[in-house]
Phi, psi and omega in degrees: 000298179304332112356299147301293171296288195300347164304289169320300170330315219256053172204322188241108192272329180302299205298303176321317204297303189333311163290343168262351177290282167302337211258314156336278165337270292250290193296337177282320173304326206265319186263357172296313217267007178233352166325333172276351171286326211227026161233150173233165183229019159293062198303002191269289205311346173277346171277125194305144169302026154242356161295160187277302158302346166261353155291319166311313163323296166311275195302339166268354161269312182295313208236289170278033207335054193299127171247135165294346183271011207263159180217104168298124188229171191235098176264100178270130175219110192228170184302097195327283176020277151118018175288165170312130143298154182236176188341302194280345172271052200207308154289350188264307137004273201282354177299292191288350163301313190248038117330294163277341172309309218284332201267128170278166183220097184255162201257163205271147189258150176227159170285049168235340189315126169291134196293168188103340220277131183309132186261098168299353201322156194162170194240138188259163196238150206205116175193149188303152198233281182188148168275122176278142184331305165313308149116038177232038176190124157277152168258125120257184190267137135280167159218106151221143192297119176134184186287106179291038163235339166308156186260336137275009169265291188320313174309319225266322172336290202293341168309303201276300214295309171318291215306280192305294187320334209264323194278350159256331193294327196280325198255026209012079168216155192276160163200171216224166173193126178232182175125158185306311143290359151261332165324270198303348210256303199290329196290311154307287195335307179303308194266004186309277176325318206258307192298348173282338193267305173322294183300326183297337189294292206297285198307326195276319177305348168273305168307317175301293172299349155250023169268310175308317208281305180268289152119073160194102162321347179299304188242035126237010159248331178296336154314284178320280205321323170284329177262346167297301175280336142305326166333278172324356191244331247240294210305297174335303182261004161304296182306299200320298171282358160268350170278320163291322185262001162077048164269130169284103182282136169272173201305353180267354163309255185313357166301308184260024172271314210285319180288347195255355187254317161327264201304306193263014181269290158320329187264344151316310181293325183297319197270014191227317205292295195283335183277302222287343181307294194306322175282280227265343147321330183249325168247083188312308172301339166305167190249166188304291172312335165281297189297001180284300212267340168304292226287275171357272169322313213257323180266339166311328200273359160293329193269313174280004175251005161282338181286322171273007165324310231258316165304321193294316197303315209255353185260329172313327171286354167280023183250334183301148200268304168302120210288327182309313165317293191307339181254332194271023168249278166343290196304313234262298212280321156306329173267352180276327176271009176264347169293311168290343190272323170296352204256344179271341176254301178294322192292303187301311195323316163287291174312305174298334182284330182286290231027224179295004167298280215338281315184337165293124023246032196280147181236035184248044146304290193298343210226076151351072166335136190269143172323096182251197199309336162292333162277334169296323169306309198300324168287299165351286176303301178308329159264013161204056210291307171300321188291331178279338172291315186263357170282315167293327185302311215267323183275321146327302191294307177338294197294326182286003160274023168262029172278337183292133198016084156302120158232162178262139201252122194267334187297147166295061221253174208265120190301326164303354191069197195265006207244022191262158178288340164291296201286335183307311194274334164298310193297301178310316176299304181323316144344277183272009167224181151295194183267311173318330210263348156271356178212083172275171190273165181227120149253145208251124169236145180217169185262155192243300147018328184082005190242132174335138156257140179231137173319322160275006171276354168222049130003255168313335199277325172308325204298322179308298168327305194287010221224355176298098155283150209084354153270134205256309172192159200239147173259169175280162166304150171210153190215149159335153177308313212242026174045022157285009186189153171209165178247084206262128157288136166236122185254131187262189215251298179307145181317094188307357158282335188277163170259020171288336205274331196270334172302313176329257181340291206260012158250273143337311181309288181300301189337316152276359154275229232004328179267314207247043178260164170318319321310126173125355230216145166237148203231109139292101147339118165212187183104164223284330174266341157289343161311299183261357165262334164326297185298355179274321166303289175333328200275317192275342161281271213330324176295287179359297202261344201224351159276334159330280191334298195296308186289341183291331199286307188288337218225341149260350169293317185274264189013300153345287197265320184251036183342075172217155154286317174287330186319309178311298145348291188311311191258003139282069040354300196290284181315339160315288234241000134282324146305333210259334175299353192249322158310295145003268175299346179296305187303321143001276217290301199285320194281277199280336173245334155263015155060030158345180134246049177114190188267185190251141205292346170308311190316296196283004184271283186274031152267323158346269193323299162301277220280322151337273187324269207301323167302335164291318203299310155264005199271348138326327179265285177330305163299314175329289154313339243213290233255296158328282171296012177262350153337268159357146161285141276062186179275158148284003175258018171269279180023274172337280188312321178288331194261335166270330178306286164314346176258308177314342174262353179266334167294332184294285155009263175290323161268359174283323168307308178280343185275009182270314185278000179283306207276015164278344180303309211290351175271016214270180162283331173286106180329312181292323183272279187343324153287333163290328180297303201286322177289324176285006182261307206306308215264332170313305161310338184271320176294308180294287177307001206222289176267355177230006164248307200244320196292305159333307174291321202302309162320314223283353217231333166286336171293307197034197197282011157299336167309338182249032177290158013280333197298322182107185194238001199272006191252348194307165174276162198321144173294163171281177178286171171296132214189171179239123199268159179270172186320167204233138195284175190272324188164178188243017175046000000 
């Protein structure tokens, strides 16, 4: 099979490009432009209905009519001055809210707008909130509707946000607007520039190393160009199919499809790239298509059992009960398979059309290469193979002691930093209010009786809540149009992000409802902090369940592919103890040395998965290699020296790449990506440099070919044809 396509890429090479052009075009277009469709950005709507806060959620949609797509925005409006209010600007305040209830607010269009792109245009619902005790800001509410992270949600914001200021600003008076949206608002705004410098950073560091690597503008742009228009196809159809099955991505999905397509897309390539040099160099008389179509055939079937590592690994989170898990694991495992049908079709297609230009004007076609830092490795290890064991070991185990006392971090803490005009104006309420009262927890109660709730019938249940230490005040009851439910606001004293209000919540909190609800009545706990303590239970099962899962999966792929039993063993071992070291060091960094409050509870799941995944991906190229020459007549540790000779610069590479593209995450404004960029760069480099350069071989030359017991190493794959080869290189420097 695998075969049979490259075959077909090297023999009709147009017809292929052709066909990956438009359909490239065609789907990159389609998913810029419907991505904000098929993401939501309500991390509660991802928790299964037997949680207590998502049951709370359902009953605030069904009854109060709460939409998860609406963004509750906060309008601080105070005196330029900086005087007290008085009565009358408190009338003059609520006159211009409602004013503003009345005005559509539309967002504004440019000729650059991608067709498709959704019109947020909308009437905004706007109404007075509280005076803070100082008297030296009134609150209101906003409410508008859509995905805060589209950029045309975001406009219509800034849209709203002009309309109101210049219509208070006339009565002299100032205003401030915080809230999720404004926060993605202020948050782009803040970070445009630096994500523009970050990518431009990221691509000349992709290009520069393979001008070095290769010395040919060609083959160090032609890599970017081809995985850029698979990228674009992998995207396409990721939306494309979360939009036909009504799956919700969340938002941070395509961000990090577009850095994993990037990284194992480029390293495909590499790894196809570093052979075909390597082809063509040892049969000078061959031709582009032929050596295309040789090379294609022998790495492909590596580049598909690493791609499906990376599907197996990542297909596994669809057994996770938390839904963010549960949708990012598909979405992942489709666009990586839509990467390998590029790396089996477009990459030879392209390699057959170049043939030797690719590599112009670089002349080290022509040239026997001289013994560099790869062939000195390669010896190094193979000679001295114990001393290299404990040496990687001893540097792995170091990092993996910064796991003693880990802990995970649940908090929401504001993606903008503290210096954006969102978090300035959050900072400023705090200040004059409690900690609660901009985001309380809400208890939802309805009757199950079939019978009317009344404010004194749930009484007692107020009476209880206020009586919760760590609660600072109970709201009045409010209840439904048809009074089959009501609605107790609770503020808690503590920062509702943090983790005492969440302990607060999922302890004491339920406990009195639980004890003190009606008879007749079912009573649910929801709001942001009843949210993330739900999702830390959803989290700690799911790690149970699905690193089992993952490593048995990843761990019969090889089994497969290397028909050994020990082989296998050897190498989830090594990713073992380079996850629990890249974890570790994570922890170091963020917990123990910024005095963190922990790692972010996504991290140790989808590092699991990348380092796992994407580490296997060379300790794969390397075992391949290796079992090839061992093929060969000889001892096995010269085997060893020859197969790190050869590998080590495409391993080398490939892994600078990716972790340069994990680690453009680590600029990002967000805590959570930003730890996912710096650990998954960490580790990838740690896979490439460590374990498939130096421990793997290293393993592999104290083992020699008893590793590929019960089979033996004499089973490897087919030899090249028969050929009269120029001299066989030295390295690959």
């Amino acid at each position: 099979m695998i075969r049979a396509l490259t075959g077909f890429a090297t023999r009709s090479p147009w017809k292929v490009i052709a066909l990956w052009a438009v359909l490239g075009i065609a789907l990159t277009i389609m998913g810029q432009a419907l991505v904000f469709r098929a993401t939501q950005a309500s991390t509660g709507a991802f928790l299964p209905g037997s949680y207590d806060s998502a049951a709370a959620l359902k009953v605030a949609e069904e009854h109060f009519g709460a939409d998860p797509g609406t963004n509750p925005l906060t309008v601080l409006v105070a005196r330029a001055d900086g005087a007290a209010l008085t009565a009358d600007d408190e009338r003059r305040i609520d006159a211009q809210a409602a004013r503003l209830n009345r005005q559509p607010v539309s967002m504004p269009r440019s000729k650059d707008d991608l067709p498709f792109r959704q019109d947020h245009s909308q009437q905004p619902v706007v109404s007075p909130a509280l005076t803070a005790p100082d008297r030296s800001f009134r609150l209101l509410t906003a409410v508008l509707t859509g995905n805060p992270t589209d950029p045309g949600m975001q406009d219509l914001y800034r849209a709203f946000r002009d309309q109101a200021r210049g219509g208070f600003a006339d009565a002299g008076l100032r205003t401030g607007f915080t809230g999720g949206l404004a926060d993605a608002a202020d948050t782009t705004e803040a970070g445009e520039t630096r994500s523009k410098i970050v990518g431009a950073l990221m691509t000349a560091v992709i290009v520069l190393l393979h001008v070095l690597v290769f010395r040919s503008l060609l083959a160090a742009f032609l890599p970017l160009l081809v995985v850029t228009v698979i990228g674009g196809a992998a995207a396409g159809v990721v939306v494309g199919a979360a939009l036909l099955s009504g799956t919700a991505l969340d938002t941070s999905t395509p961000q990090l499809i577009g850095v994993v397509l990037v990284g194992i897309g480029i390293d495909y390539f590499l790894f196809l790239l570093f052979r075909f040099r390597e082809q063509l160099r040892r049969y000078p008389g061959q031709n582009g298509r032929a050596a295309a179509a040789e090379v294609a055939g022998r790495v492909g079937t590596a580049i598909t059992c690493a791609a499906l590592t990376i599907i197996a690994a990542f297909s596994t989170l669809g057994v996770a009960t938390f839904g963010q898990f549960r949708v990012l694991g598909p979405a992942i495992a489709v666009a990586v398979l839509v990467m390998l049908l590029g790396s089996l079709t477009l990459m030879p297609a392209v390699l057959a059309v170049s043939g030797r230009r690719l590599f112009w004007p670089s002349r080290a076609l022509e040239r026997e290469p001289v013994a560099g830092v790869a062939a000195r490795t390669g010896d190094l290890v193979a000679r001295r193979p114990l001393t290299m064991v404990l040496a990687s070991v001893g540097l792995l185990g170091a990092l993996a002691a910064g796991l003693m006392g880990m802990r995970m971090d649940y908090g929401q803490s504001r993606a903008g930093g503290e210096h954006t005009a969102s978090a300035l104006t959050a900072a400023e309420i705090a200040r004059a209010l409690p900690a609660g009262v901009s985001d309380p927890a809400a208890v939802f109660v309805t009757a199950s009786d079939g019978s009317t709730l009344t404010a004194e019938r749930l009484g007692g249940l107020s009476r209880a809540l206020a009586s919760v230490g760590g609660v600072g005040q109970v709201a009045p009851t409010v209840l439904s149009e048809d009074r089959r439910a009501a609605r107790i606001d609770v503020f808690p004293t503590a920062d509702p992000h943090g983790q005492e209000a969440r302990d607060l919540v999922s302890g004491p909190l339920r406990e009195a409802v639980a004890a003190h609800r009606p008879h007749g009545t079912e009573a649910h706990v929801g709001g942001t902090a009843a949210v993330f303590s739900d999702i830390a239970s959803a989290v700690d099962k799911d790690l149970k369940v699905v690193f089992p899962v993952a490593a048995a999966l990843i761990a019969l792929i090889l089994f497969l592919l290397l028909r050994s039993l020990l082989a296998p063993v050897v190498l989830m071992l090594a990713v073992g103890l380079g996850f629990a070291a890249t974890l570790g060091a994570s922890t170091l960094v963020f917990q123990h040395l910024a005095d963190g409050p922990g790692v972010d509870f996504s991290l140790p799941l989808v590092l699991f998965l990348f380092v796992v995944a994407l580490g296997t991906d060379y300790n794969i190229l390397i075992t391949d290699r290796i079992r090839e020459e061992m093929d060969r007549p000889g001892p096995a540790r010269a085997a060893v020296a020859r197969a790190v000779r050869h590998t080590a610069a495409a391993i080398a590479t490939a892994g600078l790449v990716l972790a340069f593209s994990f680690g453009s995450l680590a600029a990002s404004q967000g805590s959570a990506t930003r730890q996912i960029g710096f650990a998954t760069g960490l580790g990838i480099l740690l896979s490439a440099f460590v374990l498939s350069i130096v421990l793997v071989p290293a393993l592999a030359s104290l083992l020699g070919r008893s590793l590929w017991w019960p089979v033996g190493s004499g089973s490897g794959p087919a030899r090249e044809p028969v050929a009269k080869p120029a001299p066989e290189p030295v390295t690959a420097g």
